[in-house]
C-alpha positions as CSV (number, residue, x, y, z in Angstrom):
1,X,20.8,-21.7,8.6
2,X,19.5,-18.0,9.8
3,X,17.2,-16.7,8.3
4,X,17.8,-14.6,5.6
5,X,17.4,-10.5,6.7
6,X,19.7,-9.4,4.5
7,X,19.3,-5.2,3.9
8,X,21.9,-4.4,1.6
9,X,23.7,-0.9,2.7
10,X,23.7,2.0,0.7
11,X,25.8,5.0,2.5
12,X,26.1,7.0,-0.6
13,X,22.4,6.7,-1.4
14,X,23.7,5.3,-4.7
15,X,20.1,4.5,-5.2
16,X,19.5,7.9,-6.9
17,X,21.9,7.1,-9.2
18,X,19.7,4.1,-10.6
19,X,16.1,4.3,-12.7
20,X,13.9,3.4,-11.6
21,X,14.0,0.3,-14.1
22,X,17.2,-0.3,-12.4
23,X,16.0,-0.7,-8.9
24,X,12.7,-3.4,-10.0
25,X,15.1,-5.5,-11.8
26,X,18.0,-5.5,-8.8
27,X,14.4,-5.9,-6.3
28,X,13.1,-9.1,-8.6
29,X,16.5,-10.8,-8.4
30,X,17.0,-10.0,-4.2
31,X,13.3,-11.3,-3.9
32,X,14.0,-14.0,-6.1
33,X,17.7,-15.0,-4.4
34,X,15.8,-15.0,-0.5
35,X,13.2,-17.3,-1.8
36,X,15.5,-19.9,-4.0
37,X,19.2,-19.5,-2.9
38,X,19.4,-19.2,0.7
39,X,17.0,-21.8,1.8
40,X,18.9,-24.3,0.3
41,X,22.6,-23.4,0.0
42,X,24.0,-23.6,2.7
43,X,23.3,-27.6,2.3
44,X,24.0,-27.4,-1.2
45,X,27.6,-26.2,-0.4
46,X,28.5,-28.5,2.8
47,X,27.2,-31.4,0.1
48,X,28.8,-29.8,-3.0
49,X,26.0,-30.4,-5.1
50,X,25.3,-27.6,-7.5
51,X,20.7,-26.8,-7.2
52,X,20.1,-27.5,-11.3
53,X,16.5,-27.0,-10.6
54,X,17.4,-23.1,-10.0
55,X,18.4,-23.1,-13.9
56,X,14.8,-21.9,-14.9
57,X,14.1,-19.5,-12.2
58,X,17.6,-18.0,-13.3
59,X,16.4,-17.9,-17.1
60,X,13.2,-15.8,-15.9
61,X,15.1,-13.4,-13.6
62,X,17.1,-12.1,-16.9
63,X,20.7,-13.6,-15.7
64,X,20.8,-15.2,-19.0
65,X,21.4,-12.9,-21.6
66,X,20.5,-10.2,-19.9
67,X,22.5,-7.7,-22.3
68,X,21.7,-9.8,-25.3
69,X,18.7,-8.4,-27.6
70,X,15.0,-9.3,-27.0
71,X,15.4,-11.2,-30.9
72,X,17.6,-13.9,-30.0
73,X,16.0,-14.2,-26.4
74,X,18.2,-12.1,-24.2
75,X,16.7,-9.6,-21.7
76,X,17.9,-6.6,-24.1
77,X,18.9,-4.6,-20.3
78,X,21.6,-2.2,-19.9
79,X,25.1,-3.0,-18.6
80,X,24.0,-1.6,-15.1
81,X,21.0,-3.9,-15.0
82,X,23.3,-6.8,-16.2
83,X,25.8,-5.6,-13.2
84,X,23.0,-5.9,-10.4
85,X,21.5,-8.7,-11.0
86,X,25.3,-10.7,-11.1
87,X,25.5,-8.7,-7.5
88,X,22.1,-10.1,-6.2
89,X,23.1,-13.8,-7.0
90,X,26.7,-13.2,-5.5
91,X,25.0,-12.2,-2.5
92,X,23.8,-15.7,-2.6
93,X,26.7,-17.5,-3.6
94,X,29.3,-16.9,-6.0
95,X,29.0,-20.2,-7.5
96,X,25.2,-19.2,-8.7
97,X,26.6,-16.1,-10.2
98,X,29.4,-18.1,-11.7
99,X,26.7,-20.1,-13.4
100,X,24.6,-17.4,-14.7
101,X,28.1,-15.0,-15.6
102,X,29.6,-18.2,-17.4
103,X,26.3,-19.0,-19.7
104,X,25.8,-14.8,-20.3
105,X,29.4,-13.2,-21.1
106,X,31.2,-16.4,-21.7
107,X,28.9,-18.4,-23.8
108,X,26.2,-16.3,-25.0
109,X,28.2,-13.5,-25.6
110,X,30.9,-14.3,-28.0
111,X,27.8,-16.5,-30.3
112,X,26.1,-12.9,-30.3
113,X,29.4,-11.0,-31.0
114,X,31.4,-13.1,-33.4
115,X,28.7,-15.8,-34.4
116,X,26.6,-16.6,-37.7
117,X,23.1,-15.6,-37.9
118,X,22.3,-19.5,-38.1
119,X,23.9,-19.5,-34.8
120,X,22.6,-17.0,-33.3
121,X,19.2,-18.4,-34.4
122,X,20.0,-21.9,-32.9
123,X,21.5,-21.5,-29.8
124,X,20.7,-18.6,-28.3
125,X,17.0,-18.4,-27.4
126,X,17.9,-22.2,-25.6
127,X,20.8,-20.4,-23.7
128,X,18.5,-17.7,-22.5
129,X,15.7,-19.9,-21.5
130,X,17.9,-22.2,-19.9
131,X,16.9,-25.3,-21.8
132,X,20.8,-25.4,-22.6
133,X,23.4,-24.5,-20.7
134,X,27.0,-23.5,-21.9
135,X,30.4,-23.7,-20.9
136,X,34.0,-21.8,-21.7
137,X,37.1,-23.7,-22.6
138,X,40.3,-21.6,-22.1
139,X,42.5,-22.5,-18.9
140,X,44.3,-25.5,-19.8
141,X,46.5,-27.8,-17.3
142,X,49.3,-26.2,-18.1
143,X,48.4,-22.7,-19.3
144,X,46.1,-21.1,-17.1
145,X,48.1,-17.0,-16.9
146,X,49.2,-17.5,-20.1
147,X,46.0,-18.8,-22.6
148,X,48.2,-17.6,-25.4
149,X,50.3,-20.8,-25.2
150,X,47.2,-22.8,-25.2
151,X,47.9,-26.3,-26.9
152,X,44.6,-27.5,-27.6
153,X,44.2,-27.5,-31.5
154,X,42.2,-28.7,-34.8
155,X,42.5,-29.7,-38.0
156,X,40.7,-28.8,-41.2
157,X,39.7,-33.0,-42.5
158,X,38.0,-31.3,-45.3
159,X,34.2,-31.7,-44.4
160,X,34.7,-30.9,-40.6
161,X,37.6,-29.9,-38.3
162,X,39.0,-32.7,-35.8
163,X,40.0,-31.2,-32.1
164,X,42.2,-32.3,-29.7
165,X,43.2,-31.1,-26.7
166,X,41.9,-30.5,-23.0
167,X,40.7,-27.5,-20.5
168,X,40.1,-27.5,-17.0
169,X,38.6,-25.5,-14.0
170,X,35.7,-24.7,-16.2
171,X,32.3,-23.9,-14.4
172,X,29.5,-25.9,-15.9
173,X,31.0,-28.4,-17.6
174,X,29.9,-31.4,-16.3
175,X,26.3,-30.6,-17.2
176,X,27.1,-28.5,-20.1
177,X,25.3,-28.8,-23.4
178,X,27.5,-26.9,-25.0
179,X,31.5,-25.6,-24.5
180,X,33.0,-22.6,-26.6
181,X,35.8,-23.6,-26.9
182,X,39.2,-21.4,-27.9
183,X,42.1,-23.7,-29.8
184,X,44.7,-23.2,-32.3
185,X,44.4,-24.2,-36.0
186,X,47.5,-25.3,-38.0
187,X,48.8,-22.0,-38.4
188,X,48.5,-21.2,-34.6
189,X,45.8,-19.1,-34.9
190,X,42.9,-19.0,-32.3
191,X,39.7,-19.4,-32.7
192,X,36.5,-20.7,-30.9
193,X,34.5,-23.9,-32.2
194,X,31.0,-24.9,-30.3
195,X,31.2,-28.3,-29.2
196,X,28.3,-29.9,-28.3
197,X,27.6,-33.0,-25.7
198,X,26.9,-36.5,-27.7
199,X,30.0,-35.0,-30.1
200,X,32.1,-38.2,-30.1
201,X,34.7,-38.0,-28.3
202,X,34.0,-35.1,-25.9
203,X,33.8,-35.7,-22.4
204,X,33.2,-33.5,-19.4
205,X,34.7,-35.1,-16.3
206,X,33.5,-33.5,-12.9
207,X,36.4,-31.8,-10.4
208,X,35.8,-33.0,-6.7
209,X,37.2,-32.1,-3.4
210,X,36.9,-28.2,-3.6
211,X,37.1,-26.5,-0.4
212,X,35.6,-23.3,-2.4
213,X,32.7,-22.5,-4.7
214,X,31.5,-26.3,-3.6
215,X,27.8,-25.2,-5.0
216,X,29.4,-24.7,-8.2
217,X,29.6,-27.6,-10.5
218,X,33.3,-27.5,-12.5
219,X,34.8,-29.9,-14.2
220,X,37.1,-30.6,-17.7
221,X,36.5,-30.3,-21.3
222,X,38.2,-33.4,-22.8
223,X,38.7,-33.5,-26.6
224,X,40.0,-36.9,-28.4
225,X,39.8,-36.7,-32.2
226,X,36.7,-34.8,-31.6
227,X,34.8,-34.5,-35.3
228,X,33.1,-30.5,-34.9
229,X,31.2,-29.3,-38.0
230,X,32.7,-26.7,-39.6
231,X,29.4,-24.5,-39.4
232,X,30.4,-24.2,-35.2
233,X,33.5,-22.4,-36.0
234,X,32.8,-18.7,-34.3
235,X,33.4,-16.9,-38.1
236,X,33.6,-13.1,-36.6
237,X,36.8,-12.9,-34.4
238,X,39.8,-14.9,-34.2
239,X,42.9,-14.7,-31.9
240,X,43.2,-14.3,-28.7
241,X,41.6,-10.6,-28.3
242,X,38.4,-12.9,-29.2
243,X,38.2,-14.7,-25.8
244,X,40.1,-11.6,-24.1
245,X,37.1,-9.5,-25.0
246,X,34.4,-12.3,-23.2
247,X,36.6,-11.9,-20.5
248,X,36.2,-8.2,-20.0
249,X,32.3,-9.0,-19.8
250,X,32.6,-11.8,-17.3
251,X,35.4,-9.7,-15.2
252,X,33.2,-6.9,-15.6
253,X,30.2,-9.3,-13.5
254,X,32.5,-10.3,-11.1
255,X,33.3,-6.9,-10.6
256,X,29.7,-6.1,-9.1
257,X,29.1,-9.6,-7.8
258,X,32.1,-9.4,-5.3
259,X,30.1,-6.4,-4.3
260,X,27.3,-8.8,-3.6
261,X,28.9,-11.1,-1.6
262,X,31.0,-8.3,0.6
263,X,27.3,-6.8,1.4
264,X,26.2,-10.1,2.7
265,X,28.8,-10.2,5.0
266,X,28.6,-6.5,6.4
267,X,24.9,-6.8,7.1
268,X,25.5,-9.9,8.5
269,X,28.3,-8.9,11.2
270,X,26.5,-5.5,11.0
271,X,23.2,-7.5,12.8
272,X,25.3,-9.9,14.9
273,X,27.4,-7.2,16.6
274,X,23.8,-5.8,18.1
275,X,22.7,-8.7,19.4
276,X,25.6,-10.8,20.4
277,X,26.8,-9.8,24.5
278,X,29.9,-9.8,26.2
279,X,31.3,-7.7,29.1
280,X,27.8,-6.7,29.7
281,X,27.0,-4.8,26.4
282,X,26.7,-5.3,22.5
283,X,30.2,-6.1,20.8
284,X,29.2,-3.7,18.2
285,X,29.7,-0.9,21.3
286,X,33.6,-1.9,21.7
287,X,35.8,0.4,19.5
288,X,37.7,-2.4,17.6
289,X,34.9,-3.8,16.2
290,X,33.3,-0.5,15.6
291,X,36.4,-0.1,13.6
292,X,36.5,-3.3,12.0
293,X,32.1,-1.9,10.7
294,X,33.4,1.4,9.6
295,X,36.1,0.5,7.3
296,X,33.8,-2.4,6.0
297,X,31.0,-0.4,4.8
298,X,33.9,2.5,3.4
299,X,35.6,-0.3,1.4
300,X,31.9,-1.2,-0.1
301,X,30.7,1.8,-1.0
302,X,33.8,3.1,-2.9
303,X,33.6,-0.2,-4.7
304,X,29.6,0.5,-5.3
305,X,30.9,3.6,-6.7
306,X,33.5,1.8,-9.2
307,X,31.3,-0.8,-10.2
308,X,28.4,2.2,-11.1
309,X,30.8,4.3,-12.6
310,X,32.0,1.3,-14.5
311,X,28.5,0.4,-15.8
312,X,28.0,4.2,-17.0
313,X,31.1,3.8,-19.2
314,X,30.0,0.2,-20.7
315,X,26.9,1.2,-21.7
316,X,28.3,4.7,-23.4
317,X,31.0,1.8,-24.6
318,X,33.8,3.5,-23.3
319,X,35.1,1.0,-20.4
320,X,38.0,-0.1,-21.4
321,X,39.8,-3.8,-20.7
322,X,42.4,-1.8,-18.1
323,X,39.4,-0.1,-16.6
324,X,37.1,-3.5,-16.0
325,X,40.2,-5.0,-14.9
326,X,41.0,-2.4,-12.1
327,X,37.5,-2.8,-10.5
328,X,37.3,-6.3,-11.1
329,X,40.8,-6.8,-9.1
330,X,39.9,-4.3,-6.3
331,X,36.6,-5.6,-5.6
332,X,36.8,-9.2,-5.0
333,X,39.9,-8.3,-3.4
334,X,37.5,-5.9,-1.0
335,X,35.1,-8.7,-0.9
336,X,37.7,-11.0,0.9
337,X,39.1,-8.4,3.3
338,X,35.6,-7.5,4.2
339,X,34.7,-11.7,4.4
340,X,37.5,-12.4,6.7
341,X,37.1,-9.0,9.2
342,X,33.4,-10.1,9.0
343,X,34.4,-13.6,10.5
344,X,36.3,-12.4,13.3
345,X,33.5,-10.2,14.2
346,X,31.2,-13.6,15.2
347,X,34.6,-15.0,16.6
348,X,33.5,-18.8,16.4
349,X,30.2,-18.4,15.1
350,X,32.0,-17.4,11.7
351,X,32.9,-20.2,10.6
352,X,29.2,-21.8,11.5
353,X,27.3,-23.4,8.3
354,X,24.2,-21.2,10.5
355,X,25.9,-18.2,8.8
356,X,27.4,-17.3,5.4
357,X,30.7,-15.4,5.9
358,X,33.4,-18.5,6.0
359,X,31.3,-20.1,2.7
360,X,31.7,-16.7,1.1
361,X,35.1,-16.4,1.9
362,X,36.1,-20.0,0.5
363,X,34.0,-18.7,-2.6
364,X,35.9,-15.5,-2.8
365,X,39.2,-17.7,-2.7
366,X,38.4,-18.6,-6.6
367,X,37.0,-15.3,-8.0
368,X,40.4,-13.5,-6.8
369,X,42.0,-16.1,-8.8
370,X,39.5,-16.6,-12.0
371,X,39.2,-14.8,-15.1
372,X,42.7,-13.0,-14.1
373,X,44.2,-13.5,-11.0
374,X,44.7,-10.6,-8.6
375,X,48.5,-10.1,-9.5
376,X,47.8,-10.5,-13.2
377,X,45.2,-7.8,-13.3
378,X,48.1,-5.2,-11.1
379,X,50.5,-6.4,-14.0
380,X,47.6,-5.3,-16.8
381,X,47.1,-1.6,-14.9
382,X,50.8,-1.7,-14.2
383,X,50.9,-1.8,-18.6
384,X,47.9,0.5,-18.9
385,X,49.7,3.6,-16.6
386,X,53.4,2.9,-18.3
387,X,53.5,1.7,-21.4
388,X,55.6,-0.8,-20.2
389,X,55.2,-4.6,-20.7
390,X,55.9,-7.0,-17.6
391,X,54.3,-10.2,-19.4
392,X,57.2,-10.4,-22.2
């Protein structure tokens, strides 16, 4: 693999717009990513093994929790901070971010929101030290669009619920210590349980033969006359606005991580149409790939200037679930547009395992499809701007 010389663009000088407490936390995680990530994953992805040993150095970086208060172990950082450090890792893989955006707005998240103090207390501090690490179980087989449909269920035995049922695509779960998981009770109402690993009957089966996010561990929640106490049903929230609203916080991540990962592959096009040669001079001096450069770092920066916008109104708690969803669908969207111009700019040499556009384009494959695919979030603007609903 190249080295890693990454210099993320700024056009705008968006830096002004950050504290300086901004820019030491989005500084620790780049340090942090050229020392751990890239040394190792472009192996990590050819071999699809997902680099556990990173789970700590994540935990002290503040991508755990790193909205949730200093009591239960979180970082206690703003939504902006929260944002750039879920771009830094994205600049290193979207299957890191995944990791670290699944255990903070998926897992941590909705125990902090609509949680007991006792479990809070319990499972927190573990989940932002990294000691445990937590999955989300909403996509089923057969309802993936639509989670509303969801058939995974329990029943109240009395002294503890008993759930049945199954999810799938879920990041983490084959190494998961523990799954929120959303399923219906006998009335049909939603709500989310913690399951824990040794829970009889719980089983995590791995997904193989990706072709993207191959650094990413995924796999199934399986649930067969699973016994879950009843002190692990989530007691705050129920239906599904309850895992809608984790989904704003992880779509809200992605939203500045496919910033991340669109950087990477600027700079890295950016540096190879300097040095690389033909008809006697730099390809960066032809017009077309001039062109290809200038709309690159245009699409970026108006994104940069979504995403910070977006962060502004989270942390005055006025973004709202059409807004997240705008930014999240035009970013990664961005990201892939910039991922594949980027590969034609080092012709053969793109797809290379030396470089990291093709494995960020594979990556960026799943994000425009997770937590809302790309037409699904057009459908929830096309609602937000009419009135008008396309889902029923």
């Amino acid at each position: 693999m190249q080295p890693d010389l990454f210099e993320a663009p700024d056009y705008y000088n968006l830096d002004d717009l950050l504290s300086d407490e901004h820019k030491l936390i989005r500084d620790t995680a780049r340090i942090w990513v050229k020392r751990h990530i890239s040394p190792i994953i472009e192996d990590c992805a050819q071999n699809a093994i997902f680099p556990k040993q990173i789970l700590s150095g994540l935990a002290h970086i503040g991508a755990f929790g790193a909205c949730i208060p200093t009591a239960y172990g979180g970082a206690g950082l703003d939504e902006i901070s929260y944002g750039l450090i879920m771009q830094e890792l994205e600049r290193g893989d979207s299957g890191i971010r995944s990791t670290a955006s699944v255990q903070s707005s998926l897992v941590m998240y909705p125990i902090w929101k609509y949680g007991s103090e006792a479990q809070r207390s319990k499972y927190l501090p573990k989940l932002a030290s990294g000691e445990w690490i937590g999955a989300f179980g909403l996509t089923e087989p057969n309802h993936g669009s639509n989670p509303g449909g969801m058939l995974t269920n329990f029943k109240d035995m009395g002294d503890h619920y008993l759930l049945n049922g199954a999810k799938m695509w879920i990041s983490n779960a084959p190494f998961a210590d523990i799954a929120i998981v959303w399923a219906k009770n006998e009335s049909g109402k939603i709500h989310g349980l913690i399951v824990e690993r040794g829970m009889a009957g719980f089983t995590t089966p791995e997904t193989s033969h990706k072709w993207s996010l191959r650094a990413s561990s995924t796999g199934e929640l399986i649930f067969n006359n699973v016994k879950v106490p009843k002190q692990n049903l989530l007691p705050h929230k129920s239906g599904l606005s309850a895992p809608l609203k984790c989904l704003d916080s992880a779509r809200y991540g992605i939203a500045w991580g496919a910033v991340g990962a669109a950087m990477d592959c600027y700079d890295t096009a950016l540096r190879y149409s300097k040095t690389r040669t033909q008809f006697g001079k730099p390809i960066g001096q032809f017009q077309l790939q001039q062109k290809k450069l200038a709309e690159m770092i245009t699409e970026i920066t108006k994104a940069q200037l979504l995403t910070w916008r977006l962060g502004v109104l989270k942390n005055e708690n006025k973004a709202s679930s059409a807004q997240i969803s705008m930014a999240k669908r035009n970013n990664v969207a961005m990201a892939l547009n910039v991922a594949r111009e980027a590969r034609q700019i080092l012709g053969a040499m793109g797809i290379s395992g030396a470089y990291s556009i093709m494995r960020h384009a594979m990556n960026l494959e799943s994000v425009i499809t997770y937590e809302g695919t790309h037409d699904i979030h057009l459908l929830i603007t096309g609602l937000d701007i009419t009135g008008l609903n396309a889902f029923k």
